[in-house]
VEXDREN-732764 format. One line per 4 residues: number of its first residue (from 1); for each residue x, y, z of C-alpha. Coordinates in nm, 2 decimals. Last residue first. Example, Ala and Ser with C-alpha at 12.3 -4.5 7.8 and 13.67 -1.06 7.14 Angstrom:
2 = 1.37:-0.11:0.71  1.23:-0.45:0.78
END
This chain:
580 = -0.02:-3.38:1.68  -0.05:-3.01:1.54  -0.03:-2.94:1.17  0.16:-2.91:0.85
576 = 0.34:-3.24:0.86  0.67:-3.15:0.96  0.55:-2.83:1.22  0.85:-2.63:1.25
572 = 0.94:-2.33:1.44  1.20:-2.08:1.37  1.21:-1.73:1.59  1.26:-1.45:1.37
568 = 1.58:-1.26:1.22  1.68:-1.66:1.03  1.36:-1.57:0.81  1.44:-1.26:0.73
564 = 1.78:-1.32:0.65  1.70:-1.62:0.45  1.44:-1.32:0.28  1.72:-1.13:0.19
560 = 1.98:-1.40:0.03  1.67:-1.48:-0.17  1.70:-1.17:-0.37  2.08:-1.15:-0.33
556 = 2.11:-1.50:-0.52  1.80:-1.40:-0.77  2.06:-1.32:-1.06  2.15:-1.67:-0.98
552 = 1.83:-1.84:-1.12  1.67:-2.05:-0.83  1.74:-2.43:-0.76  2.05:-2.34:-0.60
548 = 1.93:-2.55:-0.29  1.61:-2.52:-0.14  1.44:-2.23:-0.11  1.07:-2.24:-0.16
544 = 1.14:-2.60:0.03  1.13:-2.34:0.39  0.78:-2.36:0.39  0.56:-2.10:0.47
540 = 0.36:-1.88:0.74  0.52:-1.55:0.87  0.41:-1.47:1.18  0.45:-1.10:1.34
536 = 0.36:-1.01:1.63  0.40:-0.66:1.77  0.23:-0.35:1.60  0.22:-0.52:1.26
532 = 0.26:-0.38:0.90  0.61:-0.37:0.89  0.65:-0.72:0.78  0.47:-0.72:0.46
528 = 0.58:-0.32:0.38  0.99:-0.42:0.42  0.94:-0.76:0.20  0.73:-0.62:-0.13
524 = 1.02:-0.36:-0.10  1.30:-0.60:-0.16  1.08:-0.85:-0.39  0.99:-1.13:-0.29
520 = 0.73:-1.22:-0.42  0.73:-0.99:-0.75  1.11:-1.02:-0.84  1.15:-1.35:-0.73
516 = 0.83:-1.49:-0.95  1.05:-1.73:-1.15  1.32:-1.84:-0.85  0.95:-1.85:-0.64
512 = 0.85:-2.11:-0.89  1.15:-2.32:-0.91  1.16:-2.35:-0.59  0.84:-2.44:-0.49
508 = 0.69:-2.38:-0.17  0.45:-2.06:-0.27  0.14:-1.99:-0.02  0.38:-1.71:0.12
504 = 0.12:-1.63:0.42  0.22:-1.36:0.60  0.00:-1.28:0.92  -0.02:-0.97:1.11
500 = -0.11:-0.89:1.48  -0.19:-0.57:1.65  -0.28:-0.39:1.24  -0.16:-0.16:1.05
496 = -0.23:0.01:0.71  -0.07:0.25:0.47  0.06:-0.03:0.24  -0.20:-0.34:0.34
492 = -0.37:-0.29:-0.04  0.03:-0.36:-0.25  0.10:-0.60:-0.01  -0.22:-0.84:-0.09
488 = -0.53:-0.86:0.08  -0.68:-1.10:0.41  -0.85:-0.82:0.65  -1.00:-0.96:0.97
484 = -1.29:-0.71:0.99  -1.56:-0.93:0.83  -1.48:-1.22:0.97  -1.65:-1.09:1.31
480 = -1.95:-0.92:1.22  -2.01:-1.21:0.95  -2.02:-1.48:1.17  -1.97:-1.80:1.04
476 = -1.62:-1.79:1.23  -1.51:-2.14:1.00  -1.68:-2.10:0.67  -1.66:-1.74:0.66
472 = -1.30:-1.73:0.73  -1.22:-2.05:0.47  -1.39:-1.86:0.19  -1.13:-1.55:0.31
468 = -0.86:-1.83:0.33  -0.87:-1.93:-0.02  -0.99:-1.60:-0.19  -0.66:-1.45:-0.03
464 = -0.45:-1.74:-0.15  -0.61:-1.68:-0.52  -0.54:-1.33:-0.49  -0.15:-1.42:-0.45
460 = 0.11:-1.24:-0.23  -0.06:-1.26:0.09  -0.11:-1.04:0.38  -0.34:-1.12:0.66
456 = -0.49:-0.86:0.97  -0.57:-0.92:1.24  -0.68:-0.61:1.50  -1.02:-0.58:1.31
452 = -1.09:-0.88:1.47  -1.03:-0.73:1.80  -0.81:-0.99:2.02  -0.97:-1.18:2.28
448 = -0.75:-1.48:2.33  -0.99:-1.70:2.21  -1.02:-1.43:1.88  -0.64:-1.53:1.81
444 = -0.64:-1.86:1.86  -0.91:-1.86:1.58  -0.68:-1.62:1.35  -0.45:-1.92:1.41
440 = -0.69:-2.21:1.31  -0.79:-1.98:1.03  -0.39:-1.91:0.93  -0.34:-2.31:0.97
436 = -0.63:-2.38:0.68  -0.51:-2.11:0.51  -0.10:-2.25:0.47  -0.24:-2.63:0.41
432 = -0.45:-2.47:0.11  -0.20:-2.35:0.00  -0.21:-2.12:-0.33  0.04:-1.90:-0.60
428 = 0.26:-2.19:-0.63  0.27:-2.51:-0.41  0.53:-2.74:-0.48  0.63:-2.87:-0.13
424 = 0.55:-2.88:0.24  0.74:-2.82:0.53  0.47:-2.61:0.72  0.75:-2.35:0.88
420 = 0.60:-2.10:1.06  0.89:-1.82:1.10  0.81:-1.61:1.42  0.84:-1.30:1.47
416 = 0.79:-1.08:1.81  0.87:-1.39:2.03  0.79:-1.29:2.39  0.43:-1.26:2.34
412 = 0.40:-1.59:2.27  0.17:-1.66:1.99  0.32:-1.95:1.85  0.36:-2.15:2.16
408 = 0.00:-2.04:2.27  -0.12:-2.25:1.96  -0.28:-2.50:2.17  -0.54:-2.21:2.31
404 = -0.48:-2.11:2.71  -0.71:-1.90:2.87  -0.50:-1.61:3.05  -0.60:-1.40:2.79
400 = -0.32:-1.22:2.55  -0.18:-0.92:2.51  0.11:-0.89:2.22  0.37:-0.68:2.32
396 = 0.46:-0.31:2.38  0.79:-0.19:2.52  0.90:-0.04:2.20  0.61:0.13:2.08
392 = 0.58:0.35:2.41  0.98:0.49:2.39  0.93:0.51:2.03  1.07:0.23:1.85
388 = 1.38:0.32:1.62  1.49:0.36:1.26  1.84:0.43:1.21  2.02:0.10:1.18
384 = 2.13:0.22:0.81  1.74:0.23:0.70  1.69:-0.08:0.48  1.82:-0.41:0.65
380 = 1.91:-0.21:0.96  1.60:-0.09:1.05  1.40:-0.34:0.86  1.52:-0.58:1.07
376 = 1.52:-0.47:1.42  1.22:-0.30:1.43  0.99:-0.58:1.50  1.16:-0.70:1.83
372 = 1.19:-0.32:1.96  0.80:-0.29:1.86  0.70:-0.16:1.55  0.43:0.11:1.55
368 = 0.50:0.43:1.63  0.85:0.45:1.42  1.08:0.68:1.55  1.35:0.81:1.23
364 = 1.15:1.04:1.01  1.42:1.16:0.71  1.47:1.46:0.58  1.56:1.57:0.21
360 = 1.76:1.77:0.01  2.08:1.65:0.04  2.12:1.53:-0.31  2.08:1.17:-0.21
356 = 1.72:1.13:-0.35  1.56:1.25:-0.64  1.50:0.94:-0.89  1.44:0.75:-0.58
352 = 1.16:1.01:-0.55  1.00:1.05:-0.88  1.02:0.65:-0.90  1.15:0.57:-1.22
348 = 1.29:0.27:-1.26  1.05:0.05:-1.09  0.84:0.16:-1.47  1.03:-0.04:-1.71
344 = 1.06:-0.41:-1.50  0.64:-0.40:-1.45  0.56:-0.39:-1.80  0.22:-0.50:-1.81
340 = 0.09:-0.52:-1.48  0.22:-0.17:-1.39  0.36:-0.09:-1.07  0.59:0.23:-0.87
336 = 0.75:0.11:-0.62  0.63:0.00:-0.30  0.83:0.05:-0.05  1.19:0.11:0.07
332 = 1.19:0.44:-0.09  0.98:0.62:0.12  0.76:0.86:0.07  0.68:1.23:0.09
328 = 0.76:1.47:-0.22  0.78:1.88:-0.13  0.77:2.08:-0.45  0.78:2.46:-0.50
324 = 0.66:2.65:-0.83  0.32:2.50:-0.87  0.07:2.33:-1.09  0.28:2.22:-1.32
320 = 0.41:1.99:-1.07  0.15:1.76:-1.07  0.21:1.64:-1.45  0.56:1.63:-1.34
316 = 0.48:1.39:-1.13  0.30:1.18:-1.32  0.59:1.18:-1.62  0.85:1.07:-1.31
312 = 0.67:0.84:-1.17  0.50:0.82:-0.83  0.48:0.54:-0.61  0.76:0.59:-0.41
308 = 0.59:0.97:-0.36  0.34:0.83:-0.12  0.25:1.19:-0.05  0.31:1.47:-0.34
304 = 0.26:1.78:-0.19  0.25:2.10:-0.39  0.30:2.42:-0.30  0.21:2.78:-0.44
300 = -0.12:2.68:-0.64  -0.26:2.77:-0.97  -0.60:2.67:-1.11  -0.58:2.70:-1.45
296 = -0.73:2.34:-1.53  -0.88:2.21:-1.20  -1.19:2.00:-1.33  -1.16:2.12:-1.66
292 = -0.90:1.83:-1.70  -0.51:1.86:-1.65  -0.48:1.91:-1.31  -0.75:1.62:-1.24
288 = -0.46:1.41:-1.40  -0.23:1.51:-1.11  -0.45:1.38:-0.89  -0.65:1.57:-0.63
284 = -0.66:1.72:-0.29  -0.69:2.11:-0.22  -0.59:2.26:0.08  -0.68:2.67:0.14
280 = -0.44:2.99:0.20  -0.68:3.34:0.22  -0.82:3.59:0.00  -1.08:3.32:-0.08
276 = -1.27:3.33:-0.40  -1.08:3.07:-0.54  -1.22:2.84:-0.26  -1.60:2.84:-0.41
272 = -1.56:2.45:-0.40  -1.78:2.41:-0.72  -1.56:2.65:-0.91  -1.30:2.35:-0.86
268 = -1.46:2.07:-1.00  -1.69:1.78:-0.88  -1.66:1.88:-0.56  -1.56:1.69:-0.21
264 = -1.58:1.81:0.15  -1.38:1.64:0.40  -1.38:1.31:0.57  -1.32:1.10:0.27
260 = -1.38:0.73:0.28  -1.65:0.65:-0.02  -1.52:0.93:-0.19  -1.44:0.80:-0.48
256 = -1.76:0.76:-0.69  -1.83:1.16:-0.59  -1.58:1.21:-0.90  -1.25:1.50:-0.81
252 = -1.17:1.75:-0.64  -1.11:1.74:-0.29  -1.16:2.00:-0.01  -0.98:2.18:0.28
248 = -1.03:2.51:0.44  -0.84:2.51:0.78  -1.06:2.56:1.08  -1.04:2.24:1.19
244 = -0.69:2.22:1.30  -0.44:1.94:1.34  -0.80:1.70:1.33  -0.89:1.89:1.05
240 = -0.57:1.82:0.83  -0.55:1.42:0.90  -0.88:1.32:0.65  -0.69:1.49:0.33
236 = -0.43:1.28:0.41  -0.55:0.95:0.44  -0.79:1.05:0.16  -0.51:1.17:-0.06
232 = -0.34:0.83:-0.05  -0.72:0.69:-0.06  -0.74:0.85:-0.42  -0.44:0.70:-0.57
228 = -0.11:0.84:-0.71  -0.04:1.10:-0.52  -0.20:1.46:-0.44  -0.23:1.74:-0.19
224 = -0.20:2.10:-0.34  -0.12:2.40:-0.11  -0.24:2.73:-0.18  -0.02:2.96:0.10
220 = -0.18:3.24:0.30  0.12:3.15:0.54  -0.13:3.00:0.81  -0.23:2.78:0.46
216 = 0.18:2.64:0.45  0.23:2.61:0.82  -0.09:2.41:0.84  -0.03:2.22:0.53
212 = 0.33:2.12:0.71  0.14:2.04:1.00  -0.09:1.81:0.78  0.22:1.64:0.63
208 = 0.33:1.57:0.95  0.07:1.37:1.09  0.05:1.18:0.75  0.42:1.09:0.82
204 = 0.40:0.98:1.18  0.68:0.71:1.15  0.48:0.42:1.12  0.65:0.27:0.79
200 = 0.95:0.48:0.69  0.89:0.87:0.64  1.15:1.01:0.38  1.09:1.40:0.36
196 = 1.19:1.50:0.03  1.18:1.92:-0.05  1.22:2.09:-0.34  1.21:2.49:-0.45
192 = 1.21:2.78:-0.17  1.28:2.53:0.13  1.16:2.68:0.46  0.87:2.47:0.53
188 = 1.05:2.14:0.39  1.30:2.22:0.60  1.09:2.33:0.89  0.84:2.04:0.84
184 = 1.12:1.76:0.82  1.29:1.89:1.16  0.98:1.89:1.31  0.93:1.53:1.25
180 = 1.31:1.44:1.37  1.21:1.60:1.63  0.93:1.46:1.74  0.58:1.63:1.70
176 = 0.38:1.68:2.00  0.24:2.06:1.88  0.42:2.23:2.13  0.79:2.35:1.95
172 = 0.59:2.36:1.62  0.57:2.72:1.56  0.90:2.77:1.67  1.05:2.55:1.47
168 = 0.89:2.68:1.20  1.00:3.04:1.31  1.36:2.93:1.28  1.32:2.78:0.96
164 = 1.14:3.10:0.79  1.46:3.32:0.95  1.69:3.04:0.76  1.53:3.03:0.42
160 = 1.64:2.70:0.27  1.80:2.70:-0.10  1.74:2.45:-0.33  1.97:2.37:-0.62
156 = 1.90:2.42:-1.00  2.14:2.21:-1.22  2.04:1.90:-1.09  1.84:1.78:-1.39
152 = 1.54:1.72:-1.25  1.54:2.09:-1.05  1.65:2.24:-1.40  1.35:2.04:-1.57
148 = 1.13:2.17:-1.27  1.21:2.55:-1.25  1.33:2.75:-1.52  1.21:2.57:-1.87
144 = 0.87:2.41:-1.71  0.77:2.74:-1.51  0.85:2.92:-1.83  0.63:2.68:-2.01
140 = 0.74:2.47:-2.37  0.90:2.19:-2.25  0.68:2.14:-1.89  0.40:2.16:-2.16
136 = 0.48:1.90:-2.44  0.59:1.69:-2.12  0.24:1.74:-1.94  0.09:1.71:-2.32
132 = 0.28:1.33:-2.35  0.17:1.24:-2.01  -0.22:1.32:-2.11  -0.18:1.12:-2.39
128 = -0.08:0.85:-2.26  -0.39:0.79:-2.02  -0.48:0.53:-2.23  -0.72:0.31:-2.02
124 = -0.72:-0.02:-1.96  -0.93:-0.31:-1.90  -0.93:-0.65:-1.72  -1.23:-0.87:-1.83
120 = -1.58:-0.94:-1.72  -1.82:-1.14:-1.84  -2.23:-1.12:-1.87  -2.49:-1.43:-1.91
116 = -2.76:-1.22:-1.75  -2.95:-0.89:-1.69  -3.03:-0.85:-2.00  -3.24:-0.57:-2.08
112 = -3.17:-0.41:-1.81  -2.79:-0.41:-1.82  -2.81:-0.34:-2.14  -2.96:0.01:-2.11
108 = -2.67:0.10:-1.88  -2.53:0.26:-2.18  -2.17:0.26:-2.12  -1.87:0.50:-1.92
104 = -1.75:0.45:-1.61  -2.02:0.28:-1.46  -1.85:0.21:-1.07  -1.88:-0.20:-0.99
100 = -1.98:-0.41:-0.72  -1.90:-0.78:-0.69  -1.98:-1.06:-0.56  -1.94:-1.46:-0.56
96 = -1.61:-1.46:-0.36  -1.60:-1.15:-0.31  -1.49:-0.81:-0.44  -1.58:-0.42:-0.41
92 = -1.51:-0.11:-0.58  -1.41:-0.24:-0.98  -1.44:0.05:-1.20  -1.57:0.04:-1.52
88 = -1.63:0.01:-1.87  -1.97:-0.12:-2.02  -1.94:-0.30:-2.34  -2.20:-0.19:-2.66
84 = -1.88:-0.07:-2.88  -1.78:-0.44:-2.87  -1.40:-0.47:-2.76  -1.44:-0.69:-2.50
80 = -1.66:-0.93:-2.72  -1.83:-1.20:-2.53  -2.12:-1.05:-2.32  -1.92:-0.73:-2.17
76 = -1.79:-0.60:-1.89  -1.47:-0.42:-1.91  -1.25:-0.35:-1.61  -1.01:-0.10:-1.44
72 = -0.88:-0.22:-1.15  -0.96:0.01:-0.79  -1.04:-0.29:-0.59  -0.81:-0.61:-0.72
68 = -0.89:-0.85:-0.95  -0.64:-1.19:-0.99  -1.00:-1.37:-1.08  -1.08:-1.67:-0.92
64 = -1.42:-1.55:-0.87  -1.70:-1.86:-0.89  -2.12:-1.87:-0.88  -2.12:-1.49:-1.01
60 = -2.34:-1.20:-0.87  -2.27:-0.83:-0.96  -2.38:-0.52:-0.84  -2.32:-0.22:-1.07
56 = -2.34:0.15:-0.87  -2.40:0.42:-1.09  -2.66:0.57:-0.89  -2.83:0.21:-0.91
52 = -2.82:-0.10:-1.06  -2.86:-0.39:-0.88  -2.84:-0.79:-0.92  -2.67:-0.82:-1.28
48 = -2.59:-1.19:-1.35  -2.21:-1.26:-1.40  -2.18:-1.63:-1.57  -1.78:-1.53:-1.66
44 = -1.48:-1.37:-1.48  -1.14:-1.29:-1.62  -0.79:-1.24:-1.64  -0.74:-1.51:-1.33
40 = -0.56:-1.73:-1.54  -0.86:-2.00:-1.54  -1.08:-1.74:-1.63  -0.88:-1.59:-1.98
36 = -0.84:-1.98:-2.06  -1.16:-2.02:-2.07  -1.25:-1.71:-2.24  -1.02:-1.84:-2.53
32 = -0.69:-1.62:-2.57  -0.77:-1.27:-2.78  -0.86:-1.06:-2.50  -0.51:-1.14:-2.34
28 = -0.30:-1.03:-2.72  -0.51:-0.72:-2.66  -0.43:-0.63:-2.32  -0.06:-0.74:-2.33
24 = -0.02:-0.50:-2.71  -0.23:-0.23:-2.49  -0.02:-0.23:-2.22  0.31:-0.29:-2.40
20 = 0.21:0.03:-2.64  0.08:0.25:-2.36  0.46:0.14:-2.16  0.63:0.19:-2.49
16 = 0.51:0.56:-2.53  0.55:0.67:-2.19  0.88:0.56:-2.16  0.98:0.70:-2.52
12 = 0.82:1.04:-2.39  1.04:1.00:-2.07  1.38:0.92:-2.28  1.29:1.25:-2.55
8 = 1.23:1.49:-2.22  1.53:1.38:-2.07  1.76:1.41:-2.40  1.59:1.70:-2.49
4 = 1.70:1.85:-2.18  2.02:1.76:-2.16  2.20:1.46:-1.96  2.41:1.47:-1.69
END
């Protein structure tokens, strides 16, 4: 076990070289030719400023290839990223030829004055320095000294208080929660330090954590809700009222976010008037609101940390300042925590892989969402054959019309997966082949009556989501309909579910899957793709991306996994990429 100083000096260095890799990658990008920068996705040029309003930036370009995602962090500017006069800001929506964007920070003058000729560029912000005082702090603080680095370190074990257990139980006996759920909330209820609850995909965990809040506020408890990203703490924020409405609940944090909260948000705390309450309230926020006037000095008695795979260790101790007891929901066998940059340095520090196997933690084991067929593999791939269907998840299939479509063989309810194989070569982070047979699929789909908003896509690639999503609109036409069919990336399905889910791999080359193994298919990447849908699955690709040993052999167990995958789900093969 290692010492204090030896914890706190290895999570500084992290923090350090991960700013320093960011920015070195950021600036050594900025510096390649803007051409370059747009065919590589890093970029976007010939924007032209449509609205401006409330800090809202609308955006109109003629081509997006960019690799942008909702949420990025970007820089627009007319040529210089780093010119003092560039806007920074937050990207909210993306099409193919639009874009809206949140004004961080800029003189909107410009924008007015002209309106044209404008690029955009990936950004970044430094939040180093607000790591680097969390671990100053957790150092120096009594709470820091006695509670958390002890609880990181092992050397300070949890204790569960047995009479608070037994009146958990009790308390929950009607609310409709399974056992395995009210098991979590008692333990986690009746912990006095650290709690993990591990809640694999569908498994009810955003019900629980709001019966656990309950509990907590009924106690006269101050419960923080936070994570990584705002819509984590929307999703859960958004749960608590309809567990019980009476509960006061808020967020703190800018009114740009909000766009899908349910609750009431403020700006800062004072705003909220909840620290004038004699009473337990729920507050949602990121740990980096903790350390801003926005919430500085507020104290609270719990804090939840929800997608907690996600969460690393400097960010969560940031969040655990806050409070003396901890309770970490997550899983895992998702997504890990990311960064563009340095991607290999920060999977290894989730907060809760970092915590598991010490016998504090639960785990959820009925899914509500996968079907018996669609269980089968992740249960006993990541979850030791103990995730299950619930009794009304398991006997559900696909419904379709009685009016026969030509790609009824792939749809068959009785197949819950299905392995598309389009035998084609090369391909790398597009397919045009792939989209075109993911519309004509999508279109079986609707002719069978299934909600649009019931399909959903998942790619690995933006450039294979642009694909089909121009392909959508060209082909439905309508925009009520395409609109709901959701074609994003893992990392944006996590959290969501549809009736029927496609996976198009877009990559049939070798050679480039054996170089992009550790992002496409990575373990995790895998479990949240498949788990996504209530009971078909099809997974669209070529069986070329892995032929022969012609990826590196530290990827043997990588594409050992998805053979596996594959080989779980019925095969069928279409030579020539389409229908005779």
């Amino acid at each position: 076990m290692s010492s204090t100083s030896d914890l706190l000096n290895r999570l500084k260095h992290f923090v350090q070289a991960e700013a320093d890799t960011q920015f070195a990658a950021l600036d050594k990008q900025w510096s390649r030719p803007l051409s370059e920068r747009v065919s590589k996705g890093w970029a976007i040029e010939g924007l032209s400023v449509e609205h401006f309003e409330k800090g809202l930036i609308r955006l109109r370009c003629d081509t997006n290839d960019s690799r942008f995602r909702e949420g990025d962090l970007l820089v627009l500017h007319r040529g210089n990223p780093q010119d003092p006069n560039a806007l920074h800001v937050e990207l909210q929506y993306d099409a193919e030829t639009e874009l809206e964007v949140s004004l961080i920070n800029g003189n909107h003058f410009f924008l007015e004055v002209n309106p044209d000729g404008w690029i955009i560029d990936q950004d970044w912000f430094d939040s180093s320095p607000f790591y680097l005082d969390a671990l100053n702090t957790v150092a120096d603080s009594l709470r820091g000294r006695s509670i958390i680095l002890p609880l990181l370190q092992g050397s300070l074990t949890p204790k569960l208080d047995y009479a608070r257990y037994e009146r958990a139980l009790q308390e929950l006996a009607d609310t409709g929660l399974n056992d395995s759920q009210i098991e979590a909330v008692a333990q986690a209820y009746a912990s006095d330090l650290l709690h993990l609850i591990q809640g694999p995909p569908g498994t009810g965990k955003t019900l629980m954590l709001a019966h656990l809040a309950k509990l907590l506020v009924d106690d006269g408890q101050r419960v923080l809700v936070t994570a990584l990203t705002h819509r984590a703490i929307h999703n859960a924020l958004n749960k608590i009222p309809k567990v019980d409405d009476s509960l006061p609940v808020c967020k703190i944090g800018e009114s740009r976010h909000i766009s899908d909260l349910d609750v009431p948000n403020f700006e800062n705390f004072d705003q909220s008037h909840f620290g004038d309450l004699s009473s337990g309230y729920i507050v949602g926020a990121t740990p980096f609101s903790l350390q801003t006037q926005r919430l500085s000095n507020v104290e609270f008695d719990v804090v939840l940390f929800d997608e907690a795979s996600q969460v690393t260790l400097p960010l969560a101790i940031m969040g655990m300042l806050a409070a003396n007891k901890y309770i970490f929901i997550g899983d895992e066998y998702q997504l890990p925590p990311i960064s563009i940059f340095s991607e290999k340095q920060a999977k290894q520090t989730s907060i809760f892989a970092y915590l598991a196997g010490r016998g504090n933690e639960t785990m959820l084991n009925i899914t509500y969402r996968l079907n018996n067929g669609l269980v089968d593999w992740p249960s006993r791939t990541f979850y030791n054959n103990l995730l299950k269907s619930s009794e009304d998840a398991s006997k559900r299939h696909l419904q379709l019309s009685k009016q026969p479509t030509r790609w009824d063989f792939v749809l068959d309810p009785a197949s819950s997966s299905v392995f598309l194989d389009l035998c084609h070569r090369n391909t790398t982070v597009r397919s045009r082949r792939e989209a075109e047979i993911v519309i004509e699929l999508i279109g079986a789909l609707l002719e069978h009556e299934i909600p649009p908003e019931e399909i959903g896509v998942v790619v690995p690639y933006r450039a294979q989501s642009r694909l089909i999503r121009s392909l959508l609109r060209r082909t439905i036409g309508e925009e009520t309909i395409w609109s709901k069919i959701v074609v994003d990336t893992v990392e944006r399905m996590q959290g969501q579910e549809r009736e029927v889910v496609l996976v198009s791999f877009a990559t049939a080359s070798p050679a480039f899957a054996s170089q992009m193994a550790d992002f496409l298919f990575q373990p995790q990447r895998l479990n949240v793709a498949v788990t996504r849908p209530r009971t078909k699955l099809i997974l669209i690709g070529s069986h070329h991306m892995l032929d022969g040993d012609q990826y590196d052999e530290e990827h043997t167990d990588t594409f050992a996994l998805l053979k596996d995958l594959i080989n779980s789900c019925q095969q069928i093969s279409l030579p020539d990429g389409s229908l005779v």
